[in-house]
Backbone as JSON Lines, residues from 0, in Angstrom:
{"i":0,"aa":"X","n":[0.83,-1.18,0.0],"ca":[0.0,0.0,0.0],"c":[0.88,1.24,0.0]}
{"i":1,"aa":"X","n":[0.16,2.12,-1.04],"ca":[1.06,3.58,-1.09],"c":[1.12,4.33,0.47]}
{"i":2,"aa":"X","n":[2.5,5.1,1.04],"ca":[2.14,5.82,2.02],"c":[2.72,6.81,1.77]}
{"i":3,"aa":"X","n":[2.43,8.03,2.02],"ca":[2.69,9.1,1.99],"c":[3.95,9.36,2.86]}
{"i":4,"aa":"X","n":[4.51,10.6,3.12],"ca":[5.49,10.98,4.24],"c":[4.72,11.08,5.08]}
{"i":5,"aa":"X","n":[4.04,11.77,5.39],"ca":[2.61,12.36,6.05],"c":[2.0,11.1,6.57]}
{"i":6,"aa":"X","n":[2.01,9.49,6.09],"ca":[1.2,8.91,6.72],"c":[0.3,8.56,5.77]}
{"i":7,"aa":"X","n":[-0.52,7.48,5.9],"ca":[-1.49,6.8,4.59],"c":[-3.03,7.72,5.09]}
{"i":8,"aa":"X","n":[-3.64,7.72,4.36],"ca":[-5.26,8.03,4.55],"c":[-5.93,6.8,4.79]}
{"i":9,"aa":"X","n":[-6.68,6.62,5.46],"ca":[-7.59,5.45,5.83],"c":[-8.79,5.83,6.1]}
{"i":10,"aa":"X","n":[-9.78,5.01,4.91],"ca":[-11.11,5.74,5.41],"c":[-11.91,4.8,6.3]}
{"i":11,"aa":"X","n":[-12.97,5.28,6.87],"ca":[-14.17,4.31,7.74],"c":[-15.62,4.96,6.7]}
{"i":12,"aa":"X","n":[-16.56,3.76,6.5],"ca":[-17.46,3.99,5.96],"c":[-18.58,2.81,6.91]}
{"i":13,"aa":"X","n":[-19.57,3.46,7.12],"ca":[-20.44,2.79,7.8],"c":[-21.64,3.07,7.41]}
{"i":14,"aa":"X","n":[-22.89,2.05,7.17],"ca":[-24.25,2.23,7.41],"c":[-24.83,1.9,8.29]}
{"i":15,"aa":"X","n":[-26.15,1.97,9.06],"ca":[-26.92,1.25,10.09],"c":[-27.02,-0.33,10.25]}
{"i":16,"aa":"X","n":[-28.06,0.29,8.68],"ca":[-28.43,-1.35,8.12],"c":[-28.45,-1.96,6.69]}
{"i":17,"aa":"X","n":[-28.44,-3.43,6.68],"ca":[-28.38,-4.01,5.54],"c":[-28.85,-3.52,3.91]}
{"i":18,"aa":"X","n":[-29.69,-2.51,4.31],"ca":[-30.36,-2.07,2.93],"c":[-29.57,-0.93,2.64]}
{"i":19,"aa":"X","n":[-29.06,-0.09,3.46],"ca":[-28.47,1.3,2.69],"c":[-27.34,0.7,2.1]}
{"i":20,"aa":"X","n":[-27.08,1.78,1.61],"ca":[-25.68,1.6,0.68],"c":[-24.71,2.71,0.86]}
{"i":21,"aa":"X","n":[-23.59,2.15,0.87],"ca":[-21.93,2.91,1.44],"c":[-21.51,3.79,-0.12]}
{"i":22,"aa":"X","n":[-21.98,3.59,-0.99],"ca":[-21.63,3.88,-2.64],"c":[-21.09,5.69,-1.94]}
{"i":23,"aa":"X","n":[-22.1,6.41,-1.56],"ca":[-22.05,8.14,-1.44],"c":[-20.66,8.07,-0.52]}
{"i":24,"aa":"X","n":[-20.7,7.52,0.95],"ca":[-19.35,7.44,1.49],"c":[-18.26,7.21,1.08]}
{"i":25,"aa":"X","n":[-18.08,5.44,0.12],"ca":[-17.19,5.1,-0.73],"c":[-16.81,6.46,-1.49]}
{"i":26,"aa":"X","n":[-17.52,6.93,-2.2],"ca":[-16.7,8.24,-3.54],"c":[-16.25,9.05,-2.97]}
{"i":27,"aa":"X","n":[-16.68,9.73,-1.88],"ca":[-16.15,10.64,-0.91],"c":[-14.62,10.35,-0.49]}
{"i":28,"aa":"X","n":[-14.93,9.4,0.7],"ca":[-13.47,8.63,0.74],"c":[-12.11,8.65,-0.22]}
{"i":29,"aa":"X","n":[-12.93,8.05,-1.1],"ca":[-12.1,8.44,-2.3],"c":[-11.42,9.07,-2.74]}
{"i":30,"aa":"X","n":[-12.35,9.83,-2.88],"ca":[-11.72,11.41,-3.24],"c":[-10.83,11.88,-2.71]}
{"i":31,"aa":"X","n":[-11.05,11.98,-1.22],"ca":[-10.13,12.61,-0.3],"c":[-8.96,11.35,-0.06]}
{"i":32,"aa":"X","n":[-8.38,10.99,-1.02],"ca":[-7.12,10.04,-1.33],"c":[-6.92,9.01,-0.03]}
{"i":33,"aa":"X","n":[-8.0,8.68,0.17],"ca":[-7.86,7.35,1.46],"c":[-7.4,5.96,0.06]}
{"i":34,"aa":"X","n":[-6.43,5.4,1.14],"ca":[-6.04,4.17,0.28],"c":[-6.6,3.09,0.38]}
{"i":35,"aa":"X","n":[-6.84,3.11,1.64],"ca":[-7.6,2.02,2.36],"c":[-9.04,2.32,2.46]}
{"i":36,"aa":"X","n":[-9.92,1.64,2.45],"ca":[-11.18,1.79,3.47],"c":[-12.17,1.05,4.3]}
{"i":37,"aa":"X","n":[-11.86,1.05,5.39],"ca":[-12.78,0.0,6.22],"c":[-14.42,0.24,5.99]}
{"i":38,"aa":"X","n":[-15.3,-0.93,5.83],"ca":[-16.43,-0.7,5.5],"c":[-17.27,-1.44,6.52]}
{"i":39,"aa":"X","n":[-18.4,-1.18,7.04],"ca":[-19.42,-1.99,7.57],"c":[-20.88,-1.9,7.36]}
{"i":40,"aa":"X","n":[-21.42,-2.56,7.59],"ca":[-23.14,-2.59,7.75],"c":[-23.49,-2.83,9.43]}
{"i":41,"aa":"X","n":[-23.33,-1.96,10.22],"ca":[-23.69,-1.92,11.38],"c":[-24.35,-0.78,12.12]}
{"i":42,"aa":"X","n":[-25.05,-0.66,13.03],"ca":[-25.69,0.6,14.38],"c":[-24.93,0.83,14.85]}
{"i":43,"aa":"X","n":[-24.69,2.19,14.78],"ca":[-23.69,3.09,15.4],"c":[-23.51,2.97,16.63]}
{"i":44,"aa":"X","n":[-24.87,2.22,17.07],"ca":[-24.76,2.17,18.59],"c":[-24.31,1.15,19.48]}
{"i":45,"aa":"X","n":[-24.19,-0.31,18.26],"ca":[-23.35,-1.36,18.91],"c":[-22.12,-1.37,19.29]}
{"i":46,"aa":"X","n":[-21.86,-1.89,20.16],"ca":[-20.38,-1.97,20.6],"c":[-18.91,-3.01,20.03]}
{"i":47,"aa":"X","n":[-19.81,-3.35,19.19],"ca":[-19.79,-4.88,18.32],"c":[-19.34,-3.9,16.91]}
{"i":48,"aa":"X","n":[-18.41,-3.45,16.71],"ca":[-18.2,-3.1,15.28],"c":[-16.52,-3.34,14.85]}
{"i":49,"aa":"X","n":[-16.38,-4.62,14.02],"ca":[-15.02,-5.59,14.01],"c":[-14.28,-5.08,12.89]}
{"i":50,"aa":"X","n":[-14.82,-3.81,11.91],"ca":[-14.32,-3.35,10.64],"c":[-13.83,-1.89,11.13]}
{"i":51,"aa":"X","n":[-14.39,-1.38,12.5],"ca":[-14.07,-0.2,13.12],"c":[-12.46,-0.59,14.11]}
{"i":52,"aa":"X","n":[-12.8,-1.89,14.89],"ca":[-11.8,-2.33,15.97],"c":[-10.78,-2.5,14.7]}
{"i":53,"aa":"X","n":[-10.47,-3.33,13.7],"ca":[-9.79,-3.79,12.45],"c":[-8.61,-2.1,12.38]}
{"i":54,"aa":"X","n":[-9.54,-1.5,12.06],"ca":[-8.77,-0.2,11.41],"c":[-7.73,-0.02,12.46]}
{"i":55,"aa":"X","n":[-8.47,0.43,13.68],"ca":[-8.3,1.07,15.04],"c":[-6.81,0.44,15.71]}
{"i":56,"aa":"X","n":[-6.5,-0.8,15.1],"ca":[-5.68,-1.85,15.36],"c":[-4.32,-1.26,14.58]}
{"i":57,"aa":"X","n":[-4.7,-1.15,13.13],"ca":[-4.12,-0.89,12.38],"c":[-3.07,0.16,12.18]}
{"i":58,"aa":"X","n":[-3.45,1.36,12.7],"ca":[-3.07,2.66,12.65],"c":[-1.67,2.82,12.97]}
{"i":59,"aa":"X","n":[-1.15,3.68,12.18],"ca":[0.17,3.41,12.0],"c":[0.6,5.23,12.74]}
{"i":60,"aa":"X","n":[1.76,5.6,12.77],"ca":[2.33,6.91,13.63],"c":[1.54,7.83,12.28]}
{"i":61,"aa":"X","n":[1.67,8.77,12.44],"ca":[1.18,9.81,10.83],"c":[-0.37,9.27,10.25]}
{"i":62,"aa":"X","n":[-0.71,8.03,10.22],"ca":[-1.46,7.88,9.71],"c":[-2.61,8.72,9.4]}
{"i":63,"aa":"X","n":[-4.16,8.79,8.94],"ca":[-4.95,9.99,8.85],"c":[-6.15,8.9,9.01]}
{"i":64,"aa":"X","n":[-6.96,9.25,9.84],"ca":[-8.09,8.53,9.86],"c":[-8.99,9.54,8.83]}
{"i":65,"aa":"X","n":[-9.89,9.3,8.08],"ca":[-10.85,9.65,7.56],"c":[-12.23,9.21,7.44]}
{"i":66,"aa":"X","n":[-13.47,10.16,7.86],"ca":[-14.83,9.81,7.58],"c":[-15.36,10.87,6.65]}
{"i":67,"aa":"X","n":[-16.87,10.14,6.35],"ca":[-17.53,11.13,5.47],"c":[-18.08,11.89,6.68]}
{"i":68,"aa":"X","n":[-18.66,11.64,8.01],"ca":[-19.43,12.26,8.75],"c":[-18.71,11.64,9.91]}
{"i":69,"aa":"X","n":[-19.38,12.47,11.26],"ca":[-18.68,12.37,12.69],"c":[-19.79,11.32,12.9]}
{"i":70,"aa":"X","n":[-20.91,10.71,12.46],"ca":[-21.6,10.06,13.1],"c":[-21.54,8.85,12.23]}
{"i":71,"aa":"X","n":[-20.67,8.6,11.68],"ca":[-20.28,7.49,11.05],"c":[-19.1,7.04,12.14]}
{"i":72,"aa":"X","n":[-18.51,7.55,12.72],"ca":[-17.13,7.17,13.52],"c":[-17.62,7.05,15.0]}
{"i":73,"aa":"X","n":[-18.9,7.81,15.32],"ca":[-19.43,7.74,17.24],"c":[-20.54,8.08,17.12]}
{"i":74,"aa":"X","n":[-21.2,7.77,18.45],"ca":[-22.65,7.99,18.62],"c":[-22.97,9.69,19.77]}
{"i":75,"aa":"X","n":[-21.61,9.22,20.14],"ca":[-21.87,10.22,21.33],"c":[-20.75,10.79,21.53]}
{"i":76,"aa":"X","n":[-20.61,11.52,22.46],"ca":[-18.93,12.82,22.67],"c":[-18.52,11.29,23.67]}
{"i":77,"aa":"X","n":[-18.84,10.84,24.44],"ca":[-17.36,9.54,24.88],"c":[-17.19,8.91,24.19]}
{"i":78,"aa":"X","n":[-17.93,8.66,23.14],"ca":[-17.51,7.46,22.0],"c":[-16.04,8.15,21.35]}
{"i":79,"aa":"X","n":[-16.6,9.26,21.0],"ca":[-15.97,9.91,20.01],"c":[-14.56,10.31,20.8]}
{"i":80,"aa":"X","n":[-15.03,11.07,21.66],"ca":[-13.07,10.9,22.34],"c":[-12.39,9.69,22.86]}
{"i":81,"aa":"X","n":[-13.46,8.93,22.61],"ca":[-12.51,7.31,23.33],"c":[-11.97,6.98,22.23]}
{"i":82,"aa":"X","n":[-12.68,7.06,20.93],"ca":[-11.52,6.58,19.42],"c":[-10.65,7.86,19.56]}
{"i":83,"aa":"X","n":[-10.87,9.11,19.69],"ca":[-9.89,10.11,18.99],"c":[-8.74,9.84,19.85]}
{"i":84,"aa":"X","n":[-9.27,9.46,21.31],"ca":[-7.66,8.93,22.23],"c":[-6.8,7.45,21.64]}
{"i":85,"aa":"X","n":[-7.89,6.9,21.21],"ca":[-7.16,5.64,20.56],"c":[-6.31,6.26,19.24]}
{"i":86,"aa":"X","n":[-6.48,7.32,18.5],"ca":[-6.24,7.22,17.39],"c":[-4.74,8.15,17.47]}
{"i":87,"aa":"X","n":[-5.27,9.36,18.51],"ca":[-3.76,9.72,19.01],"c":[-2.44,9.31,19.62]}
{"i":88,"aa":"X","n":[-3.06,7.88,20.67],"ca":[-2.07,6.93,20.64],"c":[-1.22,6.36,20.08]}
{"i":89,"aa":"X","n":[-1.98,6.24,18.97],"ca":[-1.45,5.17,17.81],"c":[-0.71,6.35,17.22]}
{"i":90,"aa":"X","n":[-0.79,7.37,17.25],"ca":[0.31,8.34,16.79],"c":[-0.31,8.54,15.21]}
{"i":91,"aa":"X","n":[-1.63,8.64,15.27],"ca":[-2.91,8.7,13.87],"c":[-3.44,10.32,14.17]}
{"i":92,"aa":"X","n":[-4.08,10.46,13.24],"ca":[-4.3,12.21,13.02],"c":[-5.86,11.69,12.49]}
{"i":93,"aa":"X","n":[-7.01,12.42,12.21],"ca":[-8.26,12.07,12.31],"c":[-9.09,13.29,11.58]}
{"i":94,"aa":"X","n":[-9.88,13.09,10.39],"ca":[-10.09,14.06,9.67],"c":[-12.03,13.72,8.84]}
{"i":95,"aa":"X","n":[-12.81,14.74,9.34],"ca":[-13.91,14.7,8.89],"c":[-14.33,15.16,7.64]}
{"i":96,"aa":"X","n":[-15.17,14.68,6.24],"ca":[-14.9,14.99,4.78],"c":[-16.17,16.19,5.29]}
{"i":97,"aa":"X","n":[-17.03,16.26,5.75],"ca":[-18.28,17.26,5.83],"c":[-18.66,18.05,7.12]}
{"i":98,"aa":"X","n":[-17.64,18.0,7.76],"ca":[-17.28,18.68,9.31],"c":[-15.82,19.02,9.16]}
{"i":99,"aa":"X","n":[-15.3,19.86,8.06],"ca":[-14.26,20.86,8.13],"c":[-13.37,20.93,9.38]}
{"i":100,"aa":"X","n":[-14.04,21.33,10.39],"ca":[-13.43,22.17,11.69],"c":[-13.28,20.59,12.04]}
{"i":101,"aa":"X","n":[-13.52,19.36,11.71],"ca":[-13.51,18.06,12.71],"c":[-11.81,17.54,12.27]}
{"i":102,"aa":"X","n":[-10.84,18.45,12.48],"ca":[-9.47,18.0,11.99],"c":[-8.76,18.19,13.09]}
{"i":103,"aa":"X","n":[-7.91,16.75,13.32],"ca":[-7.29,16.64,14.55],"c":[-5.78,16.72,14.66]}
{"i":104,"aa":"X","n":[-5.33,17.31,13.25],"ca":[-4.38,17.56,12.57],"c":[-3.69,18.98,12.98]}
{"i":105,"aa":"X","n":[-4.44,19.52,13.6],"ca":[-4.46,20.95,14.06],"c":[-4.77,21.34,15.36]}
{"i":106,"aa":"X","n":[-4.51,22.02,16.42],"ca":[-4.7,22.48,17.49],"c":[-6.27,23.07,17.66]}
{"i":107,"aa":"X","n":[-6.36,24.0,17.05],"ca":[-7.66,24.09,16.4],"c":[-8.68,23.83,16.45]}
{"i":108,"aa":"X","n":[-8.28,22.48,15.53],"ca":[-9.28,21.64,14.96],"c":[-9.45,20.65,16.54]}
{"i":109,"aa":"X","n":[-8.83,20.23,17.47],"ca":[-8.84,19.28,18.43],"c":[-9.92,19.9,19.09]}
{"i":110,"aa":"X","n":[-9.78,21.4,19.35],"ca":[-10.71,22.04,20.18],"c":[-11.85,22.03,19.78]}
{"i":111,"aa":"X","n":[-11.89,22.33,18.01],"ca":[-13.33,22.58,17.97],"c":[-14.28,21.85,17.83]}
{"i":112,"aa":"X","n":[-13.53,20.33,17.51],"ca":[-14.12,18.97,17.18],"c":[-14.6,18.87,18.97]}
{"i":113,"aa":"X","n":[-14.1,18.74,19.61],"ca":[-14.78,18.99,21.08],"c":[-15.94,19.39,21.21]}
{"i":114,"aa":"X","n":[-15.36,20.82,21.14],"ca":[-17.22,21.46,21.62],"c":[-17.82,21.21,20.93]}
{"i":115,"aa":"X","n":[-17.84,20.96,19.39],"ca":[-18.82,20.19,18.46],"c":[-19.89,18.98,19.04]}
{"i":116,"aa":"X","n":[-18.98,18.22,19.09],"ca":[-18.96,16.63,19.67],"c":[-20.19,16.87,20.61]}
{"i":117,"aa":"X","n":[-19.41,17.93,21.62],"ca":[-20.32,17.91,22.91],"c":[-21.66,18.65,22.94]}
{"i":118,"aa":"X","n":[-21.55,19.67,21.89],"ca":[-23.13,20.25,21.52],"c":[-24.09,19.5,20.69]}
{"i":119,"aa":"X","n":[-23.2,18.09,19.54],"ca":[-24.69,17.44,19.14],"c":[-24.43,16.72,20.34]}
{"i":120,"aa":"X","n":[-23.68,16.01,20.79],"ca":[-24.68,15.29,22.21],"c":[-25.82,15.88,23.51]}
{"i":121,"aa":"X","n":[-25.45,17.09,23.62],"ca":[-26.24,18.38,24.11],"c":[-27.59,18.12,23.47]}
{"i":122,"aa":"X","n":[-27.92,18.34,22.26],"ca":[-28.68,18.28,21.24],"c":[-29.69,17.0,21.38]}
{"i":123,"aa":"X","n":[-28.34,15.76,20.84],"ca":[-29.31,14.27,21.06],"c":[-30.32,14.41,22.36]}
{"i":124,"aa":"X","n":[-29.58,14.64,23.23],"ca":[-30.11,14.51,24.87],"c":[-31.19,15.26,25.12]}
{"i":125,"aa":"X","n":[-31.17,16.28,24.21],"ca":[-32.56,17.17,24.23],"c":[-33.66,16.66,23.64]}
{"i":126,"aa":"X","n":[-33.75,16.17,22.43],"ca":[-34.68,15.11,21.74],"c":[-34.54,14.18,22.14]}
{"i":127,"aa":"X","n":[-33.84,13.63,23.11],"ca":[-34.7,12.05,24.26],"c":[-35.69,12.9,25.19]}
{"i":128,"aa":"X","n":[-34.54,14.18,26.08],"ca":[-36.13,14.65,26.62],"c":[-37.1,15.13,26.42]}
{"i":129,"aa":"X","n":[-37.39,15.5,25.1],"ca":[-38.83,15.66,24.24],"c":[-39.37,15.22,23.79]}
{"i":130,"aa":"X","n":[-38.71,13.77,23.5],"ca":[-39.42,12.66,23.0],"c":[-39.76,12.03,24.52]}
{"i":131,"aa":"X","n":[-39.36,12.01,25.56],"ca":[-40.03,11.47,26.91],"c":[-41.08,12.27,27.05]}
{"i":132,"aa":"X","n":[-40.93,13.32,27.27],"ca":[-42.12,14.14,27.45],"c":[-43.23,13.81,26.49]}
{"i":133,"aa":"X","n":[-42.72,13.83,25.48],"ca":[-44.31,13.67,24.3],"c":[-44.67,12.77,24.99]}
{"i":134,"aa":"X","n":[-44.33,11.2,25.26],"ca":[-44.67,10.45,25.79],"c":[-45.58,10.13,26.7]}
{"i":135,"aa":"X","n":[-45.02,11.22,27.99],"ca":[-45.66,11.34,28.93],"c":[-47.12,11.9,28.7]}
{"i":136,"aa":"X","n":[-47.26,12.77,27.99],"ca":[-47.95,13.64,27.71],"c":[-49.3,12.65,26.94]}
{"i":137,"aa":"X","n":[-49.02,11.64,26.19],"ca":[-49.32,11.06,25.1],"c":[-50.29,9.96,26.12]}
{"i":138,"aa":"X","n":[-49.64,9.29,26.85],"ca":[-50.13,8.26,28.1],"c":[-51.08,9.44,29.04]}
{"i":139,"aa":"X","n":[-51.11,10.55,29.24],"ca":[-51.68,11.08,30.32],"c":[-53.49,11.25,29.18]}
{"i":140,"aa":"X","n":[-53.35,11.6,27.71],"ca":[-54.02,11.69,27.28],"c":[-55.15,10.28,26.56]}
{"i":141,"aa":"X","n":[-54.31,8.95,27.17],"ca":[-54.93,8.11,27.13],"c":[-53.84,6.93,25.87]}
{"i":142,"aa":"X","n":[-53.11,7.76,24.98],"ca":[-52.57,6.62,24.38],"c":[-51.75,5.86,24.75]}
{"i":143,"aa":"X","n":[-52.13,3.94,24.25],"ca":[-51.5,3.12,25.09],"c":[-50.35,2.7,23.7]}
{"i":144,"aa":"X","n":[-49.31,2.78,24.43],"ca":[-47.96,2.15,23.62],"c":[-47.83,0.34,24.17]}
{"i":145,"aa":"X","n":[-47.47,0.42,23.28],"ca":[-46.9,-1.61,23.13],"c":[-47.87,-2.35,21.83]}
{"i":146,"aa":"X","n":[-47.95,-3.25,22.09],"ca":[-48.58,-4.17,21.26],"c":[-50.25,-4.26,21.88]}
{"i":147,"aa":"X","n":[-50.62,-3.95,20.99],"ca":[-52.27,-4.39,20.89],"c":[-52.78,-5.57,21.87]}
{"i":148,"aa":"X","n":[-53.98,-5.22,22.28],"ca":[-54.03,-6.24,23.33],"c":[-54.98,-7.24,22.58]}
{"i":149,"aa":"X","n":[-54.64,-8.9,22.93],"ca":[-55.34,-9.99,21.82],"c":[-56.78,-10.17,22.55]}
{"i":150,"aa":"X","n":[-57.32,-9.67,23.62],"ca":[-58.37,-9.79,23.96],"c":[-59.16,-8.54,24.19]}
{"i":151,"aa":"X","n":[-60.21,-8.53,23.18],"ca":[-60.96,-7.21,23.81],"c":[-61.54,-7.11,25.37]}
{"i":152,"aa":"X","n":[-61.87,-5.98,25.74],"ca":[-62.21,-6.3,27.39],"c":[-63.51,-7.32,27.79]}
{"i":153,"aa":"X","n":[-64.3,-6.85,27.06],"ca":[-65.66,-8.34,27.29],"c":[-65.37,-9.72,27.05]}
{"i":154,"aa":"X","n":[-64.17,-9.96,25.92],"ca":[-63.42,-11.27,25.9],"c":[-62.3,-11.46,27.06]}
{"i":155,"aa":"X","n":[-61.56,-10.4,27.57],"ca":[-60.79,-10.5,29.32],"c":[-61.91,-11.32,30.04]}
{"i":156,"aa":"X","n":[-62.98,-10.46,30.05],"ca":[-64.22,-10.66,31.46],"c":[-64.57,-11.89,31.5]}
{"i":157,"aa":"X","n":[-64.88,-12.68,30.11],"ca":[-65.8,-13.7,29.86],"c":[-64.13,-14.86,30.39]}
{"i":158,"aa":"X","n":[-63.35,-14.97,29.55],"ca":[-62.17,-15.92,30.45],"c":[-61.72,-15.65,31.58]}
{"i":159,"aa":"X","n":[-61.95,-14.6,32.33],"ca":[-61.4,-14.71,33.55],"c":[-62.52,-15.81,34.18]}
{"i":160,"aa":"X","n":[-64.26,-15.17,34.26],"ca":[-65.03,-15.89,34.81],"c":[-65.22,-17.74,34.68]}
{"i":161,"aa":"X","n":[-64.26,-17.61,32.76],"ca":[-64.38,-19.37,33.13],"c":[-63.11,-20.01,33.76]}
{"i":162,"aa":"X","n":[-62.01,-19.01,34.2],"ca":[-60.95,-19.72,35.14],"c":[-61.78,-19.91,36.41]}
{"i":163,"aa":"X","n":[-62.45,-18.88,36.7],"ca":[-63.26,-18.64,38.1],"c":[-63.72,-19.94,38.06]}
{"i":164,"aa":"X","n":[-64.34,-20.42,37.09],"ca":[-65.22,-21.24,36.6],"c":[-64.95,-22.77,36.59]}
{"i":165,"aa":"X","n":[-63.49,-22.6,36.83],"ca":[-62.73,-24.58,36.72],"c":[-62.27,-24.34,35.62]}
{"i":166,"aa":"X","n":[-62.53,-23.75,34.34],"ca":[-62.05,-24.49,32.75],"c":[-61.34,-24.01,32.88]}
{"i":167,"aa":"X","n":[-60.47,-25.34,32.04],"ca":[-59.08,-25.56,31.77],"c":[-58.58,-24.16,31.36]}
{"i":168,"aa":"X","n":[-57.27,-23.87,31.57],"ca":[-56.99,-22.65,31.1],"c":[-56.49,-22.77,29.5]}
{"i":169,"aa":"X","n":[-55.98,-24.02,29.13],"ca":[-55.18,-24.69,27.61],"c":[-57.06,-24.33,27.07]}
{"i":170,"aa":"X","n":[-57.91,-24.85,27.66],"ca":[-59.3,-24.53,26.8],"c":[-59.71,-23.45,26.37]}
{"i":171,"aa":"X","n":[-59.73,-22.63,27.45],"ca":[-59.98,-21.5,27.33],"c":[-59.13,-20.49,26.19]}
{"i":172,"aa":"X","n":[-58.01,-21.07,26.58],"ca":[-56.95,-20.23,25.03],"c":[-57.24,-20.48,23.89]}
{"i":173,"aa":"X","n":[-58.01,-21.89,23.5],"ca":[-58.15,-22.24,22.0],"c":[-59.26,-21.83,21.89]}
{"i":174,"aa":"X","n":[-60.39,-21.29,22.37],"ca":[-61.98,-21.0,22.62],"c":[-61.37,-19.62,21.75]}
{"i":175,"aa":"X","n":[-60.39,-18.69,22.73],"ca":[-60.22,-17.41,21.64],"c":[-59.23,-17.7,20.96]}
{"i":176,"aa":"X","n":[-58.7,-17.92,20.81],"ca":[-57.27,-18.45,19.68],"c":[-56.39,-17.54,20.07]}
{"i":177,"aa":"X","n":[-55.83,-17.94,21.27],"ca":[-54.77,-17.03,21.89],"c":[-53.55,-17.82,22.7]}
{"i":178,"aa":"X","n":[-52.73,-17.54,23.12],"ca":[-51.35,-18.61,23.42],"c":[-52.22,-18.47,24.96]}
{"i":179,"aa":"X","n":[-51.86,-19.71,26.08],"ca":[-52.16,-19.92,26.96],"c":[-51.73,-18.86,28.25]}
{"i":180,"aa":"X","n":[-50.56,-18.23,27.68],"ca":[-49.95,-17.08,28.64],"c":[-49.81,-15.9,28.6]}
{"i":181,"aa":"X","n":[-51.04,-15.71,27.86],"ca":[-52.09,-14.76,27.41],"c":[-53.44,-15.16,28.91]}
{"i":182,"aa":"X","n":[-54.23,-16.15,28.67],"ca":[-54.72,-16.49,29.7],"c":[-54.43,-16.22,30.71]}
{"i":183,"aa":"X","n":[-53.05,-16.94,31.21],"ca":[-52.53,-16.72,32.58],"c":[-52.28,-15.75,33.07]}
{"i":184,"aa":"X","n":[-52.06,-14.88,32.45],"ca":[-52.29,-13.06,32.74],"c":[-53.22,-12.99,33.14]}
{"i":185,"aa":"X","n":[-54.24,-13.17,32.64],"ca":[-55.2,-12.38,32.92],"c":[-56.02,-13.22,34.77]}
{"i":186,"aa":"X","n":[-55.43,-14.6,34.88],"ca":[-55.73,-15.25,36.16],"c":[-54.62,-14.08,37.35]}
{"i":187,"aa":"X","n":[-53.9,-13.85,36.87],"ca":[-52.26,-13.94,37.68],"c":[-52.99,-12.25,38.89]}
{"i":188,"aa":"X","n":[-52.94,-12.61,39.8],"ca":[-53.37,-11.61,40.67],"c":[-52.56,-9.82,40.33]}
{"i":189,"aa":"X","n":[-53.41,-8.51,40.79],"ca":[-52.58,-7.87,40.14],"c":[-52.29,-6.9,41.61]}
């Protein structure tokens, strides 16, 4: 593999899931003269990513990490400074294709990739607590989240009374066509 004086370019390209496609990352990468490029089909949010650990392994003194985006490389500001410490270790430099200021190549750039980092996580954390709240808000107004319930309430009433009743509870499940622990819920004291 070609290396520069400077150190090789190495890109990371990641999707969520199986259906997207890396093609827009791949050309990018590219472009910006990565020689290499680690690729995956994984959630940013697993901890489980063996084409990310692969690179991370790899990294040579000078080297240049490269992404198309900061949320291709972390989910969150500790993610993200736990690789950028791995990557400075390794004596690697770390460079974003669509976050400019995300260059770790520069004094600069270390800082501003920081407060970056730490304002979309600022951000994320704000849309969990507005998405809790809707929530709350959503349940106070009566809507029920989960899965649909397999018994309407006059069909609850009528099997509880035939547990009351002696029948079998395996009977009673095939009477509505429902798994037996479905039934047993509805016996099970509350």
């Amino acid at each position: 593999m070609a290396k520069s004086s400077t150190g090789m370019r190495i890109g990371y390209a990641r999707v969520s899931t199986l259906d997207q496609k890396l093609d827009l990352q791949m050309q990018a990468l590219k472009k910006a003269g990565c020689i290499k490029i680690f690729r995956e089909k994984v959630s940013g949010a697993s901890r489980d990513r063996p084409e990310l650990k692969r690179m991370l392994d790899q990294i040579r003194e000078s080297d240049v990490i490269v992404v198309w985006k900061l949320d291709r490389l972390a989910r969150s500001t500790r993610d993200l400074l736990e690789t950028m410490e791995l990557i400075r270790e390794s004596g690697g430099h770390f460079q974003s294709i669509s976050e400019p200021w995300a260059d770790s190549t520069s004094h600069a750039g270390k800082m501003i990739m920081t407060v970056f980092a730490g304002i979309a996580e600022f951000e994320r954390d704000l849309i969990r607590e507005r998405t809790a709240a809707g929530r709350i808000l959503a349940k106070r107004k009566g809507v029920r989240f989960g899965r649909p319930r397999k018994l309407k309430p006059q069909q609850a009433n009528l099997a509880k009374r035939l547990i009351d009743e002696g029948q079998l509870v395996s009977e009673i499940a095939e009477t509505f066509g429902v798994h037996v622990a479905t039934i047993y819920r509805l016996a099970a004291p509350k």
